[in-house]
FITI-577769 format. One line per 5 residues: number of its first residue (from 1); their letters; for each residue x, y, z of N, C-alpha, C. Coordinates in pm, whole numbers, plus 50000, padded with zeros to 5 digits. Example, Ala and Ser with C-alpha at 12.3 -4.5 7.8 and 13.67 -1.06 7.14 Angstrom:
BEGIN
1	as	51319/49431/50780/51230/49550/50780/51320/49670/50780; 51285/49775/50708/51367/49894/50714/51290/50003/50787
//
This chain:
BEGIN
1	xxxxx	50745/89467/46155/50766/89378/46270/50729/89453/46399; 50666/89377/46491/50607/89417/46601/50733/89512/46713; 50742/89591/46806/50816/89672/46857/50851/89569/46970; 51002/89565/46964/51043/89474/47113/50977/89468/47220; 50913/89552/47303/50875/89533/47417/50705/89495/47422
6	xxxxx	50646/89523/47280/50509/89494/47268/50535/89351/47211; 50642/89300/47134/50646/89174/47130/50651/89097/47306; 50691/89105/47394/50695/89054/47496/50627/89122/47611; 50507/89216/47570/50426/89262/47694/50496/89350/47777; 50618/89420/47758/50716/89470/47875/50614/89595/47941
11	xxxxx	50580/89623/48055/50568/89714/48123/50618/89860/48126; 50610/89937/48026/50693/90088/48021/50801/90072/47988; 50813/89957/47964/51014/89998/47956/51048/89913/47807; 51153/89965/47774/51214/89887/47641/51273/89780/47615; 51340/89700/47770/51380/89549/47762/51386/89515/47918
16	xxxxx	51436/89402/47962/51429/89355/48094/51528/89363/48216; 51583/89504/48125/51749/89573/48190/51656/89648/48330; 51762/89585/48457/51676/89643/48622/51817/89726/48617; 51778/89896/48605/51859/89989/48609/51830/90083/48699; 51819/90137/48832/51808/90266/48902/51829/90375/48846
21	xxxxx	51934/90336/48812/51969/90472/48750/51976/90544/48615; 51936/90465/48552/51832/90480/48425/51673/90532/48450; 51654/90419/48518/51441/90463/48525/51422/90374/48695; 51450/90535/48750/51407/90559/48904/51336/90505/48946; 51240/90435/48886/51121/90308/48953/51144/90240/48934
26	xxxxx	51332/90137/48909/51330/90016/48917/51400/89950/49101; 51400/90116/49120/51472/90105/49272/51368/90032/49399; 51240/90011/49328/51147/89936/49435/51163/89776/49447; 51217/89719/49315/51269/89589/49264/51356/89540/49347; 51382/89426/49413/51445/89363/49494/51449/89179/49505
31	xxxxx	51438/89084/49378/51387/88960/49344/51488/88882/49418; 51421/88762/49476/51471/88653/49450/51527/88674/49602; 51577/88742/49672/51632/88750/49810/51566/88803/49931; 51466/88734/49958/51338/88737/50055/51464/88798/50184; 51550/88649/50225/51587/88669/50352/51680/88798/50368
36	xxxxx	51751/88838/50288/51852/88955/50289/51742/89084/50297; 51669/89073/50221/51584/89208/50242/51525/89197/50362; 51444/89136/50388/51412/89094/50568/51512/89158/50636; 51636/89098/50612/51756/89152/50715/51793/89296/50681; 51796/89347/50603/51824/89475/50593/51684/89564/50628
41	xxxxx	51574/89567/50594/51497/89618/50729/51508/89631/50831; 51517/89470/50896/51513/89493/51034/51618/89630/51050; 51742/89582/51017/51852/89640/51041/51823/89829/51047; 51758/89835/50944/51732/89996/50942/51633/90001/51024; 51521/89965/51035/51433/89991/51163/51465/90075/51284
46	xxxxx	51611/89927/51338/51636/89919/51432/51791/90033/51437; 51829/90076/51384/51920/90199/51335/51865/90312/51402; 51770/90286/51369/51686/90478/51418/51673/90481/51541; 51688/90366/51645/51686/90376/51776/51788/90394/51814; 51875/90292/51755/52024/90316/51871/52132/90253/51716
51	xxxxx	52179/90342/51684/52278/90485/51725/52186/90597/51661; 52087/90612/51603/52014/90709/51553/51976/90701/51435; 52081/90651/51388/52101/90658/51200/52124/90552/51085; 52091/90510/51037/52154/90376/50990/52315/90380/50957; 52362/90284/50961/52513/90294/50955/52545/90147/50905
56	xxxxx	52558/90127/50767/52532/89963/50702/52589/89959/50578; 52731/89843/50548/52776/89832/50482/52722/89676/50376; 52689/89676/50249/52669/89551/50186/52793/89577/50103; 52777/89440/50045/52933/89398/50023/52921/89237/49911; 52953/89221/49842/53008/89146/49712/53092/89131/49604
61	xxxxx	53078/89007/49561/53075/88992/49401/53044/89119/49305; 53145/89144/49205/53116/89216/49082/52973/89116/48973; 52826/89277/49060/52695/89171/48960/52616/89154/49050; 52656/89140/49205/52577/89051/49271/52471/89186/49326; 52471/89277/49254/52364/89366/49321/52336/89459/49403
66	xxxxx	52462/89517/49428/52519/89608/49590/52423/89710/49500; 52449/89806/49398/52333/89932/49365/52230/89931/49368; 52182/89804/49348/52078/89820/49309/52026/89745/49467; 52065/89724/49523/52030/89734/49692/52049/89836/49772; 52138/89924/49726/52119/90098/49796/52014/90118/49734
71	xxxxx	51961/90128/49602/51834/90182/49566/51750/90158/49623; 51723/90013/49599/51626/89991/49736/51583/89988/49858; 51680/90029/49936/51654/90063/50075/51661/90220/50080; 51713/90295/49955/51695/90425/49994/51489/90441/49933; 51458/90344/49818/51290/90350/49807/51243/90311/49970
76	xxxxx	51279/90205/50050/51219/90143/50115/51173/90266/50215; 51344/90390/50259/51304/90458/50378/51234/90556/50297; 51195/90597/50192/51158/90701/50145/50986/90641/50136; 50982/90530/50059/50830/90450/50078/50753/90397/50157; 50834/90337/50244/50791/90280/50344/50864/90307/50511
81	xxxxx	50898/90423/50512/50991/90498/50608/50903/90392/50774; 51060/90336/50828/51011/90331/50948/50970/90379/51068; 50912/90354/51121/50826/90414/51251/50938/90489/51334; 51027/90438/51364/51136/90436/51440/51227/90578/51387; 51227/90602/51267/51255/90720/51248/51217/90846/51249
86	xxxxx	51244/90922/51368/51181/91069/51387/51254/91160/51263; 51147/91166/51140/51169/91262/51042/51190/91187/50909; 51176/91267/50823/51216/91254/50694/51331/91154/50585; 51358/91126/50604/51452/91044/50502/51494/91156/50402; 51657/91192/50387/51693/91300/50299/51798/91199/50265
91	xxxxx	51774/91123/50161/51861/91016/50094/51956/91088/49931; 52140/91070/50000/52156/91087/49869/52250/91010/49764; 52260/90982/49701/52338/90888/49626/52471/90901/49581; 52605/90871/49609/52683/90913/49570/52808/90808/49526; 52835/90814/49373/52918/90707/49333/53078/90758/49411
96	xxxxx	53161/90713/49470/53298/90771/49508/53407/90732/49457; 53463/90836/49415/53578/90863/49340/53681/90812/49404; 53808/90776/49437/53891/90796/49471/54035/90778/49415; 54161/90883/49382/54301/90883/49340/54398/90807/49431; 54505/90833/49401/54614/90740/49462/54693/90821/49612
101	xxxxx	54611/90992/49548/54664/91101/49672/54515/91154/49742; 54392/91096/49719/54323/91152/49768/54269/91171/49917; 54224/91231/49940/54226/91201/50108/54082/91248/50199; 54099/91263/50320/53972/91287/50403/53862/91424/50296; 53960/91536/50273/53907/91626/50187/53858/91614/50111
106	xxxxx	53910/91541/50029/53808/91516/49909/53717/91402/49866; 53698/91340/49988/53583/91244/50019/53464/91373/50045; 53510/91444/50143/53423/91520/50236/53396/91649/50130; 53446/91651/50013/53410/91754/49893/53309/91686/49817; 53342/91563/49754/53229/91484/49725/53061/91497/49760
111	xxxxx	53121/91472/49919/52966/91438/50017/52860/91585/50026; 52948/91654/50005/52882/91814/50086/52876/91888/49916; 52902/91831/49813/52888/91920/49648/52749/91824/49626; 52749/91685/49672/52624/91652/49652/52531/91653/49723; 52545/91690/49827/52440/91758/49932/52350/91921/49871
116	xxxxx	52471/91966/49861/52406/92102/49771/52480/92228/49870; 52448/92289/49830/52467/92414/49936/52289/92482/49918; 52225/92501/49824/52101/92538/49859/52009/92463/49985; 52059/92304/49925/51983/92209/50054/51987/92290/50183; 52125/92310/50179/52120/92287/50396/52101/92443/50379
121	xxxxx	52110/92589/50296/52049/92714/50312/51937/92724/50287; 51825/92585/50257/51687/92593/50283/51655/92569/50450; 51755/92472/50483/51747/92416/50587/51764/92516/50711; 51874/92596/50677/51901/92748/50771/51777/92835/50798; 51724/92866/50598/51636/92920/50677/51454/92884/50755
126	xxxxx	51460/92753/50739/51324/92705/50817/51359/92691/50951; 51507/92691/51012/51561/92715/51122/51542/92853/51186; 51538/92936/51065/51532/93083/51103/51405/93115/51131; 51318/93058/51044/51164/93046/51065/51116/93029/51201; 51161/92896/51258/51100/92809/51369/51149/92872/51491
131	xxxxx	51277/92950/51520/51317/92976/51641/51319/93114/51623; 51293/93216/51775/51380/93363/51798/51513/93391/51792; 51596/93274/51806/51707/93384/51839/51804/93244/51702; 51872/93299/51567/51907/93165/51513/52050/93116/51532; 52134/93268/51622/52250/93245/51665/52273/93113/51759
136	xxxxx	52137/93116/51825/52137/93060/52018/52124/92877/51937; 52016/92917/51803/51990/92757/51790/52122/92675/51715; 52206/92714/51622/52331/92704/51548/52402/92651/51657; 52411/92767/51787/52510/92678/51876/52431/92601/51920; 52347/92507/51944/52289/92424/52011/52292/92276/51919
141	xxxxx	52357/92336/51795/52354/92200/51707/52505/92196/51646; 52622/92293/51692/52757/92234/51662/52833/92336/51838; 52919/92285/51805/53059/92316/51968/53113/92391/51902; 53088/92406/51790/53223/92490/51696/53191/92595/51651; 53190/92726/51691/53167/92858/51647/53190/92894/51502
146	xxxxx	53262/92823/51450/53275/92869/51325/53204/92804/51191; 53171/92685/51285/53079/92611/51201/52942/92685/51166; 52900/92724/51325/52792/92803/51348/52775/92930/51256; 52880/93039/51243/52925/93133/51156/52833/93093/51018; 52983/92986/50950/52900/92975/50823/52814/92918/50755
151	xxxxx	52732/92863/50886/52582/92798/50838/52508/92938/50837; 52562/93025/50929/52460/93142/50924/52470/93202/50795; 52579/93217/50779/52577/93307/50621/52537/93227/50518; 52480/93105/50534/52412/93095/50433/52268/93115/50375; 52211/93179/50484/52113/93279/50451/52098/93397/50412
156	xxxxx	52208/93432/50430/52258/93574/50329/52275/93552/50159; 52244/93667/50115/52246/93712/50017/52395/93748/49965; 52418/93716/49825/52558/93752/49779/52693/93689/49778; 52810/93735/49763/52889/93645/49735/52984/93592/49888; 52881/93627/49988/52961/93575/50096/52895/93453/50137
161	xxxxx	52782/93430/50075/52705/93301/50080/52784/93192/49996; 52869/93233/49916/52913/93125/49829/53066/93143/49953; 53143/93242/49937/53244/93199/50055/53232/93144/50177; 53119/93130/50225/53071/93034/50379/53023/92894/50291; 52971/92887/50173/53018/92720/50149/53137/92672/50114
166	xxxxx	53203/92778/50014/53292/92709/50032/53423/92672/50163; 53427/92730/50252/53417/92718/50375/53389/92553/50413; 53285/92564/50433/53209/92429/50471/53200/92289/50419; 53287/92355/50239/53313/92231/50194/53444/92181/50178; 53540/92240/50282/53654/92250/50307/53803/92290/50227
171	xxxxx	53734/92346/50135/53849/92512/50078/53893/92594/50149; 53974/92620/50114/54080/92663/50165/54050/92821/50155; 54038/92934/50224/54033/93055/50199/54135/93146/50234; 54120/93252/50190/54231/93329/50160/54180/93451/50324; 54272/93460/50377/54271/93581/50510/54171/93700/50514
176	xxxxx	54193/93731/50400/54095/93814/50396/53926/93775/50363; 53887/93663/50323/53809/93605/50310/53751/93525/50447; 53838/93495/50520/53811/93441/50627/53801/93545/50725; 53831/93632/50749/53797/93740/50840/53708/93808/50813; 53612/93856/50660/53507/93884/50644/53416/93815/50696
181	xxxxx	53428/93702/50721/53339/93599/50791/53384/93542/50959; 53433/93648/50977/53510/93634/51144/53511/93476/51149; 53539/93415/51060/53624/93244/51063/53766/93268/51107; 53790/93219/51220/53958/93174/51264/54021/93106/51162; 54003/93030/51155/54104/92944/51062/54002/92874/50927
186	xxxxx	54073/92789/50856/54054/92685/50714/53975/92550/50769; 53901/92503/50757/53787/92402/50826/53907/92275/50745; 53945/92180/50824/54041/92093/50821/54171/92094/50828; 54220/92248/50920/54332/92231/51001/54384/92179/51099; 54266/92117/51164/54305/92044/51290/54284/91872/51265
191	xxxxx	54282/91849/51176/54261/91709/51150/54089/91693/51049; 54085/91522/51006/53950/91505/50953/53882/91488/51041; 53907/91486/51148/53742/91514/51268/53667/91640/51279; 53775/91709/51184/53751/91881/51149/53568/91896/51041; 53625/91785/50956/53531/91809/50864/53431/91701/50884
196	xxxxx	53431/91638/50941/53322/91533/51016/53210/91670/51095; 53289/91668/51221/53157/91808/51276/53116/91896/51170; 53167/91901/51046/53063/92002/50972/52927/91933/50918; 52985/91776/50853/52884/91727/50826/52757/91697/50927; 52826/91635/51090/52711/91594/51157/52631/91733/51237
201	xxxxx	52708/91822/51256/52644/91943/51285/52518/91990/51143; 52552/91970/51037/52440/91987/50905/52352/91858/50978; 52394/91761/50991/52278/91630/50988/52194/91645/51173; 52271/91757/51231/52173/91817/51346/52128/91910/51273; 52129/92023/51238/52048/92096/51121/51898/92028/51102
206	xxxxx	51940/91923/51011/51880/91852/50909/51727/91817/51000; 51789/91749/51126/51700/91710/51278/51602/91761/51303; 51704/91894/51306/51643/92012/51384/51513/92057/51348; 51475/92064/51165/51368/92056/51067/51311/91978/51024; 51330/91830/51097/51263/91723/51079/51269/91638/50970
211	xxxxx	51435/91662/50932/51448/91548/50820/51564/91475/50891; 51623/91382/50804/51751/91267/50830/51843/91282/50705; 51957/91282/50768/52038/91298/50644/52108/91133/50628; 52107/91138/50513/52131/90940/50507/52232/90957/50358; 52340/90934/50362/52430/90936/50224/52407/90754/50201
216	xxxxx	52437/90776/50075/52473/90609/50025/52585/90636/49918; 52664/90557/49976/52779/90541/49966/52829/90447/49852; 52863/90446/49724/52890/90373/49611/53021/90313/49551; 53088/90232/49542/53162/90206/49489/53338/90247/49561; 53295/90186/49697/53381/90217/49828/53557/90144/49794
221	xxxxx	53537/90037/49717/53613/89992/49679/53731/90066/49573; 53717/90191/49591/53794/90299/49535/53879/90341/49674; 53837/90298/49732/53929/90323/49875/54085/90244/49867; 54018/90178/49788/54162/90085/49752/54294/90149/49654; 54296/90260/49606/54315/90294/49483/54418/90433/49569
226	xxxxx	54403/90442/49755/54453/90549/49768/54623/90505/49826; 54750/90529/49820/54818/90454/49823/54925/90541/49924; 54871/90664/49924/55019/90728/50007/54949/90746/50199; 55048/90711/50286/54999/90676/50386/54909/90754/50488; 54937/90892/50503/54873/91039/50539/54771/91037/50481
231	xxxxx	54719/91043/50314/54595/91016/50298/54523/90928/50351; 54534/90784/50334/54481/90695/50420/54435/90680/50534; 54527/90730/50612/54515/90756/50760/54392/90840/50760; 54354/90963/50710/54311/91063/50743/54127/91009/50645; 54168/90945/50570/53977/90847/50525/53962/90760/50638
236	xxxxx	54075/90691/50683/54018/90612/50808/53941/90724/50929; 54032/90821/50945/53943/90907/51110/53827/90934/51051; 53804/91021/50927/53714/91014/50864/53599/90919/50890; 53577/90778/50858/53489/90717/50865/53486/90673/51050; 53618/90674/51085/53630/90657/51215/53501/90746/51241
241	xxxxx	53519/90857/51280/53422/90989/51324/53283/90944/51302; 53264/90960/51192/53130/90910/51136/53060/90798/51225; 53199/90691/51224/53065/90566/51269/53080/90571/51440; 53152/90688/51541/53101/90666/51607/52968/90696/51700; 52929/90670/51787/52798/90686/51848/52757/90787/51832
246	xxxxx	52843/90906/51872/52827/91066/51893/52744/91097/51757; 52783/91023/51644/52717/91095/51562/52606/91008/51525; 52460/91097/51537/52348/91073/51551/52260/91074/51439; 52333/91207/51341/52256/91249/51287/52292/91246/51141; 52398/91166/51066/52405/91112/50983/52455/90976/50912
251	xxxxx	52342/90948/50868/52329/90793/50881/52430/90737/50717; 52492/90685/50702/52576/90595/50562/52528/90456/50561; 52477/90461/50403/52471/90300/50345/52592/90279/50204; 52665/90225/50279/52802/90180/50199/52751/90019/50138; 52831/90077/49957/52834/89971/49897/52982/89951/49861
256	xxxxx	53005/89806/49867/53168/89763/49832/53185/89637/49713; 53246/89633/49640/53300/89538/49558/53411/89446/49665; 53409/89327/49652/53492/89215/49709/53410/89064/49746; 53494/89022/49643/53494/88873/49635/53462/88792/49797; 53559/88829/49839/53555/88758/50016/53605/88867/50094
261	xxxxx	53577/88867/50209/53555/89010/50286/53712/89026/50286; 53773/88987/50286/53941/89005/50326/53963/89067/50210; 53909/89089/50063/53913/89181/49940/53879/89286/49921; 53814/89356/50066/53754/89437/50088/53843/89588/50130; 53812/89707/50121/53927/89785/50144/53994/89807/50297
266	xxxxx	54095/89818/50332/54134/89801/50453/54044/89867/50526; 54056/90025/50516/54005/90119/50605/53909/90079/50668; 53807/89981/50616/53655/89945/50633/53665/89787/50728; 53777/89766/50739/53800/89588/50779/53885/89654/50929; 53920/89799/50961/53987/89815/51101/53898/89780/51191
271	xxxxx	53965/89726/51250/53844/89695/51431/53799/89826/51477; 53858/89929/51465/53758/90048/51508/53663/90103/51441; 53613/90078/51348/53555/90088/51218/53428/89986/51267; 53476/89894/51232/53411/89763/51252/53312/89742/51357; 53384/89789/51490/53327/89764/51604/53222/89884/51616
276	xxxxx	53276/90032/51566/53172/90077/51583/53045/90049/51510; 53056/90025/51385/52917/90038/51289/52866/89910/51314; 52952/89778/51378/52884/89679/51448/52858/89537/51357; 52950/89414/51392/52965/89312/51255/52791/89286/51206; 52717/89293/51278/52568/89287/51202/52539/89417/51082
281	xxxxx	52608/89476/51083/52558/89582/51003/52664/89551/50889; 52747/89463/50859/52829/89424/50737/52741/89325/50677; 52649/89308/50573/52536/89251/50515/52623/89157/50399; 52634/89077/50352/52700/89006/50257/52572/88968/50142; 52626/89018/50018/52537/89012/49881/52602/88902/49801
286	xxxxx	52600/88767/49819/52646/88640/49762/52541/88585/49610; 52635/88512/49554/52603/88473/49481/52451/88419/49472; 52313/88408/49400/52230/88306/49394/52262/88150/49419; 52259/88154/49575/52305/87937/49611/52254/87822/49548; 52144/87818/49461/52078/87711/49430/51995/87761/49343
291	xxxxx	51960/87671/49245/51827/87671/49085/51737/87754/49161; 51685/87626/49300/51567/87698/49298/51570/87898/49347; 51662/87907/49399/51682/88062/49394/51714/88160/49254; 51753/88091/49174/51757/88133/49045/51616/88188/48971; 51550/88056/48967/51369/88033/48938/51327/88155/49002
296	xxxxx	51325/88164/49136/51234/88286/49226/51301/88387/49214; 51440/88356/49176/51500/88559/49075/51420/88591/48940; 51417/88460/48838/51394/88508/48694/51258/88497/48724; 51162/88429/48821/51045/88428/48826/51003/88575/48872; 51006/88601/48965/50999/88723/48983/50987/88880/48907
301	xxxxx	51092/88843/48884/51191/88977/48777/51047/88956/48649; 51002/88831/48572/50926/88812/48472/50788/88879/48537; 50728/88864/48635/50598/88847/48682/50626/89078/48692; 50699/89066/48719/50729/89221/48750/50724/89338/48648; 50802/89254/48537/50823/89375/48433/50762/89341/48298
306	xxxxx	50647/89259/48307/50557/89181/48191/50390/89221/48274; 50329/89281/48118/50185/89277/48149/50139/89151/48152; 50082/89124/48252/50044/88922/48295/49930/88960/48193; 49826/89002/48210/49707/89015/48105/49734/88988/47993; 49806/89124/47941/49832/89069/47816/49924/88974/47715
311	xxxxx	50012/88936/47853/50096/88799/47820/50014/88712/47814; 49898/88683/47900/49802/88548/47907/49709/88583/47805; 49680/88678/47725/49591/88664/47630/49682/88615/47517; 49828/88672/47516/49917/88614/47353/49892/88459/47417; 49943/88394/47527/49961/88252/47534/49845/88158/47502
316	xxxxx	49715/88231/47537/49606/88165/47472/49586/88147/47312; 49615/88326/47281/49606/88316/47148/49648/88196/47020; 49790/88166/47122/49889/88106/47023/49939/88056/47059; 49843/87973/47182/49883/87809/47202/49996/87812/47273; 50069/87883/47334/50224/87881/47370/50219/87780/47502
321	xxxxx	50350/87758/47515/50404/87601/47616/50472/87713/47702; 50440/87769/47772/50418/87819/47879/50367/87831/47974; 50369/87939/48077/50282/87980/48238/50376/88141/48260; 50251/88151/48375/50294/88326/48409/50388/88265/48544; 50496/88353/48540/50604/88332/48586/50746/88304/48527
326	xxxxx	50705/88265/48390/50822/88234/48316/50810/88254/48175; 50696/88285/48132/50640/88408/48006/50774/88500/48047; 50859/88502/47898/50847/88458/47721/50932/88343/47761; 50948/88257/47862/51034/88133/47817/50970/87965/47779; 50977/87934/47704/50950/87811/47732/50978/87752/47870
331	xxxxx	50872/87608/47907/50901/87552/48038/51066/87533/48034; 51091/87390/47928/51181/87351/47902/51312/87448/47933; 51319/87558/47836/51409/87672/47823/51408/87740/47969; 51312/87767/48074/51306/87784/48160/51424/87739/48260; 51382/87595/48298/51474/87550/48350/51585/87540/48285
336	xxxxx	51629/87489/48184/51775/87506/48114/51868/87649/48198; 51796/87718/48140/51844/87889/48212/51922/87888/48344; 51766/87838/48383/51856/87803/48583/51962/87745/48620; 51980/87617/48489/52100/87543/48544/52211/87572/48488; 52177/87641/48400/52311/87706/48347/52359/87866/48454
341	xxxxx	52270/87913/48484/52326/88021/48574/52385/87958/48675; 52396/87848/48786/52458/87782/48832/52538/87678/48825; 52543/87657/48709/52702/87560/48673/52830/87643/48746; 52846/87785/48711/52967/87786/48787/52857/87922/48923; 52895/87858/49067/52833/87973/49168/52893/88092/49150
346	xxxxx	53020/88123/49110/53054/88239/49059/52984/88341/48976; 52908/88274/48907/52837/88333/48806/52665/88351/48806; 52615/88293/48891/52468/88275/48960/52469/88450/49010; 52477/88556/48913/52459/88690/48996/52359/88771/48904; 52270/88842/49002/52160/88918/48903/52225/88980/48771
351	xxxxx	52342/89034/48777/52432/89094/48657/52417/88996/48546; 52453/88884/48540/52471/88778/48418/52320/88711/48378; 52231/88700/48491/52108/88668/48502/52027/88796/48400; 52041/88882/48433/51901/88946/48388/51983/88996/48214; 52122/88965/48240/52255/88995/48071/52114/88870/47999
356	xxxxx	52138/88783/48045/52068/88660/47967/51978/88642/47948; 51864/88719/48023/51717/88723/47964/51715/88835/47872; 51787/88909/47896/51824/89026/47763/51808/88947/47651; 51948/88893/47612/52002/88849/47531/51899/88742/47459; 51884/88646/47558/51768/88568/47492/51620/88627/47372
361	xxxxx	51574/88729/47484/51446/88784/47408/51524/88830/47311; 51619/88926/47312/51654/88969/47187/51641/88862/47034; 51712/88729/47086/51716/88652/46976/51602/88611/46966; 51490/88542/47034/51348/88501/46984/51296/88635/46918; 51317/88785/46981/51252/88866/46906/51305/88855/46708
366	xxxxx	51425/88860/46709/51525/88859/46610/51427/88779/46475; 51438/88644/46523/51383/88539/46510/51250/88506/46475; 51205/88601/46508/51054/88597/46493/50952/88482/46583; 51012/88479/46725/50990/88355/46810/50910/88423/46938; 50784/88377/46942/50696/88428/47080/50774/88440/47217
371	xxxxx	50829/88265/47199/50928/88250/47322/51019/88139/47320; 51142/88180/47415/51278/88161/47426/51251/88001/47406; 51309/87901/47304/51338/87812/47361/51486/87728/47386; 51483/87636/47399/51599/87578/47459/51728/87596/47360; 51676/87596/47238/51803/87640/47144/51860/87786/47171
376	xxxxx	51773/87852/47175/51823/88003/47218/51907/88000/47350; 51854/87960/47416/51943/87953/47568/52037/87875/47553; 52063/87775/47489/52217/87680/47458/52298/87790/47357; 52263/87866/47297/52341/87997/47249/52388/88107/47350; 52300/88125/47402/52330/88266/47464/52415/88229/47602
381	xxxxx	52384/88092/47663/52380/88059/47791/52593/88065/47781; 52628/88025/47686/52735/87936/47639/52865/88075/47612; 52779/88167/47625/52919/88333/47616/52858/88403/47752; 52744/88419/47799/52724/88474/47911/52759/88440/47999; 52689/88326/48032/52796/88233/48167/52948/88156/48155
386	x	52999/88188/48086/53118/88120/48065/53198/88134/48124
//
């Protein structure tokens, strides 16, 4: 029997699963939502002017696509980087954890373990490269001497290079460790605005060498999960810091789980929060509204991840009741599909959508069937969308 994906023409890949994070080139993919992508351009474009950085939260339905819309706008600035941005795009991805005690720290351990510590001691030393004096330039990109300190030592050699990150990634050091590195104090003794200037002082760094530091932010809705009040407080200054103006130089694309924005995690719904990162920059990822938006999702998504050639040579071959756009479905089965993804709007989400073209080919493949028809989709349609 013929191999699944050569039964249906698939393009490199083994079925019609849109995964980023599986196979890194599905992050250019973006179907069926012309106007939201429009709007999230503009939006980043116009980021790089004023406040500097992008600073943009999307937000939905469990399905409706929030990852796989960071992917794509982190391809977009990396592919198609806007004009408007002086430098590089240094995009990084980060799913976030969060406990019931966790707090500003270990958000800000997260952000800076996936940053790297080699990253920003490449970054030191093309700093060291470009200027005479690298003391004079350090202070010119943080207020905080000690910040300055242990960005320097991270051009050193040995194990004081690993004690100035960890330093920086806000561990706690021991006196004698901190005075080898003429550090005053533990970087988040004075509050989380402590560990904010480490990051945006790195994302002046970052500037300074002509890149952008841009986190994307995953699965924010763990914010919900933190329950004792001191922690809380201290993720709010946290993002407080971040989104305001002052900081220029590192930009967040936050993704959130919630049904209706009021499901959303508090910290992210405060008016100071809010007002800074600005209600246009809260993007809403809703359900597919109507068939015909359904059609121009599965149309799409088909035309994308199917060799048209050699789909239109099987359909000639063998007579099939088809067209390109909806190759392997029957017409009939076609539409069926659509109206079943919108019987309930709850359920009209790329998640259950692309579950069901899975599922389908699977059974025509099973089956020994070129393409899906309407019996297959009154099976599959009837546990997927339910």
């Amino acid at each position: 029997m013929i191999e699944f994906p050569k039964w249906f023409c698939l393009k490199d890949r083994l079925n019609f699963t849109i995964d980023p994070q599986i196979n890194p080139d599905d992050a250019r993919f973006y179907f069926g939502r012309d106007d939201i992508k429009t709007r999230l351009q503009r939006q980043l474009r116009r980021a790089f002017i004023a406040p500097g950085v992008p600073k943009l939260m999307v937000w939905g339905p469990y399905g409706s696509g929030k990852t796989q819309t960071l992917f794509y706008l982190e391809h977009y600035l990396q592919t198609d980087t806007p004009s408007s941005c002086q430098g590089v795009p240094h995009t990084l991805y980060v799913t976030v954890e969060m406990r019931s005690n966790s707090t500003a720290s270990h958000l800000h351990m997260q952000l800076m373990e996936t940053l790297g510590k080699e990253t920003v001691a490449s970054w030191v030393r093309r700093l060291f490269d470009q200027v005479p004096n690298l003391d004079a330039a350090l202070q010119e990109l943080t207020d905080d001497p000690n910040i300055a300190l242990a960005l320097k030592e991270l051009r050193a050699a040995g194990d004081s290079t690993f004690v100035a990150w960890r330093w920086l990634t806000g561990q706690s050091l021991k006196t004698g460790e901190l005075s080898g590195l003429s550090l005053t104090r533990n970087l988040g003794d004075v509050g989380a605005g402590d560990l904010v200037n480490v990051l945006v002082s790195i994302g002046n760094l970052a500037s300074r060498v002509g890149e952008k530091l841009i986190f994307l932010l995953d699965e924010l809705e763990e914010l919900q999960n933190v329950k004792a009040g001191d922690a809380s407080e201290s993720i709010h200054q946290y993002f407080r810091r971040l989104a305001e103006p002052a900081n220029a130089s590192v930009g967040f694309l936050i993704g959130f789980k919630a049904d209706v924005f009021d499901d959303s995690p508090q910290i992210l719904q405060r008016g100071d929060i809010m007002g800074r990162v600005g209600p246009s920059n809260y993007v809403d990822i809703p359900p597919l509204p109507a068939v015909s938006d359904v059609k121009a999702f599965v149309s799409e998504l088909l035309k994308n991840l199917i060799d048209q050639e050699q789909a239109q040579a099987r359909v000639n071959e063998q007579g099939l009741d088809t067209e390109p756009g909806i190759y392997p479905f029957e017409r009939s089965a076609f539409e069926l599909l659509a109206d079943y993804a919108t019987q309930d709007p709850a359920r009209a989400l790329p998640r259950y959508i692309i579950n069901a073209i899975n599922e389908c080919a699977i059974q025509a493949w099973d089956e020994e069937k070129y393409l899906v028809d309407e019996e297959i989709v009154n099976s599959v349609a009837q546990y997927v969308f339910a």
